[in-house]
Every structure is written in structure tokens, then in C-alpha cells.
C-alpha positions in Angstrom: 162.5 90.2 161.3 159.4 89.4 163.6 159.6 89.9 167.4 160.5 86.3 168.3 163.6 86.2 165.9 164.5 89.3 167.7 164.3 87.7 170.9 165.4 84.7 169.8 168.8 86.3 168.3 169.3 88.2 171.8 170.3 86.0 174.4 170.3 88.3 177.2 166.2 90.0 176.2 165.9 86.0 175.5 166.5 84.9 179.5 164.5 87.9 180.3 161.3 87.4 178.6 162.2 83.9 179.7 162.0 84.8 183.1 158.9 86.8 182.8 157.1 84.1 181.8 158.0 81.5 183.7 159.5 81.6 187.2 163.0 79.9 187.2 163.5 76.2 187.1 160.2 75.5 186.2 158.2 74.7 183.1 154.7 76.1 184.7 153.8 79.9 182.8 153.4 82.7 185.7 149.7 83.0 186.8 149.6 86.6 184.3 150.9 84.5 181.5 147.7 82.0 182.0 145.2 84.4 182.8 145.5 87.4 180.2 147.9 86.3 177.4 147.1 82.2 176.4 143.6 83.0 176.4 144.1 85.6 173.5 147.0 83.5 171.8 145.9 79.8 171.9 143.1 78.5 169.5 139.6 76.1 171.0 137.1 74.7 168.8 133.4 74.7 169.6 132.5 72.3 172.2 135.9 71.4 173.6 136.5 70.7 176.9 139.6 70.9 179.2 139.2 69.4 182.8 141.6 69.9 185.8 144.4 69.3 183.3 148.4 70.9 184.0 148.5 73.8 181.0 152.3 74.2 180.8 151.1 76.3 177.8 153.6 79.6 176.8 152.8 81.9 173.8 155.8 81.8 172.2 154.6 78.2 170.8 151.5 77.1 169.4 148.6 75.4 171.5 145.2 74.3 169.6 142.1 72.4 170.7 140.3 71.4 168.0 136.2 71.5 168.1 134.2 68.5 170.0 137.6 67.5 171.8 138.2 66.8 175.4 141.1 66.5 177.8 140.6 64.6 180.8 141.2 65.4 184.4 145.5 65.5 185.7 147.0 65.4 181.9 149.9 67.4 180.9 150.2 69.1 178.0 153.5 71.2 177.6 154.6 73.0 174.3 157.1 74.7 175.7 159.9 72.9 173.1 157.2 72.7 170.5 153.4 73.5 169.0 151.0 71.1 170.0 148.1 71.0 167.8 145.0 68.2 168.8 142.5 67.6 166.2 138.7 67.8 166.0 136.6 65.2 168.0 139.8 63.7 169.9 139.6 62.2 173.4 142.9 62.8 175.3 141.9 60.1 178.8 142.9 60.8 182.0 146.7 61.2 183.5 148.3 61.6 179.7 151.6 64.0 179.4 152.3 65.2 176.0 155.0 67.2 175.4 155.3 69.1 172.1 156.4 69.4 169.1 152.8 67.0 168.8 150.8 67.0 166.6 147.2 64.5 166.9 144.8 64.0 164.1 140.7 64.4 164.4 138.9 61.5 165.7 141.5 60.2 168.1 141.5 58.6 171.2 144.3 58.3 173.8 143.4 56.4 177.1 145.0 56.6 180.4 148.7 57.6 181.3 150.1 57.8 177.8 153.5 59.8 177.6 153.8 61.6 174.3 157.0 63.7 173.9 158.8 65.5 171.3 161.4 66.4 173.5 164.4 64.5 174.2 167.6 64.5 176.5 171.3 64.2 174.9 173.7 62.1 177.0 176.4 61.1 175.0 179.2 63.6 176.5 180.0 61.8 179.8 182.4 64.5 181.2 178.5 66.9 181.3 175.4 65.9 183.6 172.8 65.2 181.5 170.7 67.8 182.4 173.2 70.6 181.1 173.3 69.0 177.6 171.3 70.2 174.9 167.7 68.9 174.0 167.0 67.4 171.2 164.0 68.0 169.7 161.7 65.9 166.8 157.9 66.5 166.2 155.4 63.2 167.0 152.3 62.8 164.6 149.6 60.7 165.4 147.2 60.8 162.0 143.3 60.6 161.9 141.6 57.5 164.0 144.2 56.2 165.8 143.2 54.5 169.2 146.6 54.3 171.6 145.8 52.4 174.8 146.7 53.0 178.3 150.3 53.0 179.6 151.9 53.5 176.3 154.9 55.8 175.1 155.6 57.7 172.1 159.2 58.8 171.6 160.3 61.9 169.5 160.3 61.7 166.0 157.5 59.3 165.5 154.6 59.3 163.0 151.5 56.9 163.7 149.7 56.2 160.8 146.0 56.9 160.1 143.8 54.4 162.0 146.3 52.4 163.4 146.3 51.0 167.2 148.8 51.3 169.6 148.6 47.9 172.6 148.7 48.8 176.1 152.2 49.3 177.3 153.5 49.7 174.0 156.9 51.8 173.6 156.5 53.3 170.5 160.6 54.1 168.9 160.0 53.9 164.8 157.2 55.1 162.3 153.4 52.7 162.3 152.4 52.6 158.9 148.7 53.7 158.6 145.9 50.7 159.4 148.5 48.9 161.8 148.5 47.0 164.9 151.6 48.1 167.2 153.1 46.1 170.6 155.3 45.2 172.6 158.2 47.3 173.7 160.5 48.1 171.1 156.9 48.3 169.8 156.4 45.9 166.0 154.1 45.7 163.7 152.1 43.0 164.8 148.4 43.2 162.2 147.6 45.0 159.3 144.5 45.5 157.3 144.5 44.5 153.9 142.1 45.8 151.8 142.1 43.3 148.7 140.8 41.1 151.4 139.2 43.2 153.8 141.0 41.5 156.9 143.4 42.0 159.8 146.4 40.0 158.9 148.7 38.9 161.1 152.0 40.2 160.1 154.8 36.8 161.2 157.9 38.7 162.0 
């Protein structure tokens, strides 16, 4: 049994180590946490950049960069539910929050204040603030090429297919097949590329 199983299967070392590294109530790792443990435990590619961005990083999960990519200034990124793993050559824009389990393909780009979370709230016992119910939690992939534009969500449990492009203020609730167009809020299927004519076609829903 490895050391997180251990403290994982201890609840009381579990709120302890919890405690350590991260002060109660919030989801921001202690200042010792960021400075001499993530820099060891996390993984950056080559050339990747990270500007004045919110690491709610722990080690307990898994945070990679991959080479040649860039997070912009005032983004979240948060895998304290789940890994977050972002791909080679991927643009994350400015003001994005993505909350893992994410994982985002190479050659990506997400634009400006784009929520992305794996992580979700139950609600259904009424008699229990939300708050104290359990999360639920389902990983997000966005595959290779994908462009999702400004203002848009991704809820848990998504997949995005490769090259595929998410409108501006779409809410994204159900799978995109790869080489799709996606709007609206519940977002649809809107275009697809077909290659026998090598086209976007409209898709009349």
C-alpha cells in the first residue's frame, strides 16, 4: 500500500495532512507547499510559460504543463479534486478557471474566462445545505485542436472531440463529437466537417 492509500484509509492522518497543506476553509496550498514541494512534484515542458495565474496546485494530485504552452495572466487552475494535465503548444487566455479532473490535448486554444470543471456539487437531499453534500466528481477532456471561445463552460464529465469549436458563451453539458461546431446553451451540434466532401455542414436539428 503506497503512502496516499495510507493516508487516504486514515481519516484522522487524512484531516491532518489536510491541514498542513492547506489552511482551513480554503482551497489555496500554504506558501511551503508552493515553494519547496510542487516545484519537485509537478511536471513543465520546455518553453512553457505561467503568468500571474492562481496555482491552487497540491501534490497529492497531478499538475502537468506541457512544452511551448502558456497560461495567461488571473487564470485558475485547481486540481485539488483531480489531475490536470494541459498538452504541448496549448494557449490557456486570460481569466480561465479550470478545475480538475481536466485533461487538454496539444495544440489547443482556450480564450478568455472559460470555466472548465470536473468537480461538481450534489443537491438532491433537501433536509442538507448544499455545501455539506458530497462532490461529485467526473474528468473533462478536451482532445487535440480544439479552439473554445470566450465566456464558455464545460461541465464535468464532458469529452470534446479532436478539432472541434466551442461558440462564445456556449454551455457545454453532453460529449462533441470530434470536427464539430458547438452553441448555444444547452450547447448542440450546430456544423460538422465531412470529409467525403471536404465541407462544414450544417447539421438541421
Amino acid at each position: 500500500m503506497g503512502l496516499k492509500e495510507k493516508i487516504n484509509g486514515n481519516p484522522t492522518l487524512k484531516k491532518l495532512v489536510h491541514w498542513m497543506l492547506i489552511p482551513t476553509g480554503e482551497a489555496r496550498p500554504r506558501l511551503w507547499v508552493k515553494l519547496f514541494v510542487n516545484p519537485f512534484v509537478h511536471k513543465r515542458g520546455k518553453g512553457s510559460k505561467i503568468g500571474r495565474v492562481r496555482m491552487d496546485v497540491l501534490p497529492f494530485n497531478k499538475f502537468e504543463l506541457g512544452s511551448r504552452s502558456t497560461i495567461e495572466d488571473y487564470c485558475t487552475i485547481n486540481n485539488g479534486v483531480g489531475d490536470v494535465f494541459i498538452g504541448d503548444n496549448t494557449l490557456i487566455g486570460m481569466s480561465n478557471v479550470i478545475i480538475g479532473p481536466v485533461t487538454i490535448g496539444n495544440n489547443v486554444i482556450f480564450a478568455q474566462n472559460i470555466v472548465a470543471s470536473g468537480l461538481n456539487h450534489e443537491y438532491r437531499d433537501v433536509e442538507t445545505p448544499i455545501s455539506l453534500q458530497k462532490t461529485i466528481v467526473a474528468p473533462i477532456v478536451v482532445e487535440d485542436e480544439c479552439w473554445i471561445a470566450a465566456n464558455s463552460v464545460i461541465t464535468s464529465g464532458v469529452t470534446i472531440g479532436k478539432h472541434s469549436v466551442i461558440a462564445a458563451g456556449a454551455v457545454v453539458t453532453k460529449n462533441v463529437p470530434p470536427y464539430s461546431v458547438a452553441a448555444g446553451n444547452p450547447a448542440r451540434v450546430i456544423k460538422q466537417y465531412d470529409f467525403s466532401v471536404k465541407e462544414w455542414v450544417t447539421i438541421k436539428n
